[in-house]
N, C-alpha and C positions, 0 to 999 in steps of 0.2 A: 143549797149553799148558804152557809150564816157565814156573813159580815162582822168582820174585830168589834169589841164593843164601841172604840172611838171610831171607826167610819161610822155607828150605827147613829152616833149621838153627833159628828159631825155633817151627817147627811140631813138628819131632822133639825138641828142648827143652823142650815143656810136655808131650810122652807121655813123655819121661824124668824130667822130674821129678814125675810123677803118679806110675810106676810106682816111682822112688827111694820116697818116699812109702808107697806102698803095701808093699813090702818092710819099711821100716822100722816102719809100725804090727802087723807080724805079727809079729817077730819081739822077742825084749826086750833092748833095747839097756844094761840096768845090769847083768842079768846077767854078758854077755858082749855087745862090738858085731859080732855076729853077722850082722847085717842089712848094715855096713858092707863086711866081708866077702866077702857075696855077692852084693852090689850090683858091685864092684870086679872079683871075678875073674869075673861070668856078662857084663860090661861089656867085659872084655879079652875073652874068648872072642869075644862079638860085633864086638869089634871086630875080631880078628885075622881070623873069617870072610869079612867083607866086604874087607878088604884085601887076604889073599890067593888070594878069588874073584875079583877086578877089577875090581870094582863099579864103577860108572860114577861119575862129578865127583856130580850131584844126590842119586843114591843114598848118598853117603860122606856129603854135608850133612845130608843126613834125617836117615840113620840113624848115620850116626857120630859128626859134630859135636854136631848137636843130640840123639838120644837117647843116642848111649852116654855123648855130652859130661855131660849133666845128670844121669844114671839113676848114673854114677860119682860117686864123690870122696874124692880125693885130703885136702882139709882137713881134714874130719871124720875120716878115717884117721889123720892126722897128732895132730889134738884126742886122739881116744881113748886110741893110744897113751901121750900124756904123761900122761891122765889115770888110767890104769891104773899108771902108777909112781907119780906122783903118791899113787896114793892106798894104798901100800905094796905093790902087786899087781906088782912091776917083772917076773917071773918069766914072769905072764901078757900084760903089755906087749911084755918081747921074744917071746915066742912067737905075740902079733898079729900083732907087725910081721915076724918073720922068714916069717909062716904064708901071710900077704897075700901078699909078693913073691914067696914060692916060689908058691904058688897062681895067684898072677894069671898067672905065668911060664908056669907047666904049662899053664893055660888057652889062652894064646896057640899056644904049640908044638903042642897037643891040634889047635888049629882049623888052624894051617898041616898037620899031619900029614893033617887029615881032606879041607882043600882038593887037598893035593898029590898024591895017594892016585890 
């Protein structure tokens, strides 16, 4: 039996955003948004796996629209940042935001190197 593509991607969207969730009550987001962090680049990793595994049309819905869709995010990335200059911290803002994109980057290339292999 296959599942509509949106139950596919809203079934994987509510264990992504459980698991978003769950990340971020572990970790402490005033200290440093650490949790954002690693939400974003273990999301790219995932997601680069599945892509370039071949994963099938339902599988990329499950697990990539709707969990890595949800378990990521890009706004709260974006919130943090300004909030860390915002709050005289600009030092540790750019080294969020340059840290993420290099990280997420690594992440992906990591999972194409470990697919290609």
């Amino acid at each position: 039996m296959t599942l509509p593509p949106a139950y596919l991607v809203g079934l994987g969207g509510a264990l992504g955003a459980v698991l978003r969730f769950g990340v971020g009550r572990v970790m402490d987001p005033v200290a440093f948004p650490g949790g954002t962090l690693t939400v974003n680049v273990l999301g790219s990793f995932g997601l680069g796996l599945l892509t370039f595994s071949g994963a099938g049309t339902d599988t990329i819905y499950l697990l990539g629209t709707g969990v890595c869709g949800a378990f990521t995010t890009f706004s709260t990335f974006s919130f943090e940042t300004v909030r860390l200059v915002e709050d005289g911290r600009r030092r540790d803002g750019v080294l969020y935001a340059g840290g993420t994109l290099l990280s997420a980057l690594s992440a992906i290339w990591l999972a194409w190197f470990l697919v290609a292999r």
